[in-house]
N, C-alpha and C positions, 0 to 999 in steps of 0.2 A: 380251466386249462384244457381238460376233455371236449369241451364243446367247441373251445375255439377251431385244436384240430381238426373235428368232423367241420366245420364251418369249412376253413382253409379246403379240405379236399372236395367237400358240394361245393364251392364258387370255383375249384382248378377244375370239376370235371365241366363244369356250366361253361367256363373258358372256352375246354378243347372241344365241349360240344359245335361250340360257337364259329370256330376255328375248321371245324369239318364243313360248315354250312358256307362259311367262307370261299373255301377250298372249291366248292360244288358252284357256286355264283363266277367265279373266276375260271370255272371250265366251261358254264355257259355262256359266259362275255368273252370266250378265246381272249381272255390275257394270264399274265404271267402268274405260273399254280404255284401251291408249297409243294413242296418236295413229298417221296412216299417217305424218304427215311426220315423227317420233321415229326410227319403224322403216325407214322409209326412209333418212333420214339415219341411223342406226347401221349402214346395210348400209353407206353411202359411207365409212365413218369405218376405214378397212381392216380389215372385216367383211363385208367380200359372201358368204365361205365357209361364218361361221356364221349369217347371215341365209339362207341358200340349202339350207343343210342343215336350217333350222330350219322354214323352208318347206315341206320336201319332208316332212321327218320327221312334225311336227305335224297336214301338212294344212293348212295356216293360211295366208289370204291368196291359195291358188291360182287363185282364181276372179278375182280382181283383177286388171284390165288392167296397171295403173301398177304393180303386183308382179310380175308376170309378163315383163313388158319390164324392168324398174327393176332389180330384184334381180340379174337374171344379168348387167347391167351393170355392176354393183357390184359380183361377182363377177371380171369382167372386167379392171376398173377395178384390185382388189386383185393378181392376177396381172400385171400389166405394172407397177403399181408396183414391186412386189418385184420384178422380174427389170429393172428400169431400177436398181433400189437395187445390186442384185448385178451388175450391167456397170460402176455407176461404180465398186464396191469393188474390179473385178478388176485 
């Protein structure tokens, strides 16, 4: 059951990785982007890791204030979940 979870949130952050890279391809073809509050809320949605690798990797959104603060929050945010998740299990 533990392993499935960790599974579930490495393939959600591999997702929104995905979804940032996305994001970055559709602002070089000038068509139509996702939203900042989509990718934003996909960093909060226990994704900060792959929103934040998705960031760094792509290039994408670095210049943005609200990404730049937001994301490694979200980051943040993801890491004390999980390790509040693994205090109650112990």
């Amino acid at each position: 059951m533990e392993n499935n979870f960790l599974i579930g949130i490495g393939v959600w952050n591999c997702i929104v990785f995905l979804i940032y890279g996305l994001d970055k391809w559709l602002a070089i073809q000038d068509k139509q982007r996702i939203s900042e509050f989509t990718l934003i809320f996909l960093a909060f949605s226990f994704s900060g890791v792959g929103a934040l690798v998705g960031m760094a990797l792509w290039r994408h959104k670095t210049l943005k204030w609200k990404f730049r603060i937001l994301i490694p929050i979200a980051f943040l945010w993801q890491v004390f979940a999980m390790g509040y998740r693994y205090a109650l299990l112990s």
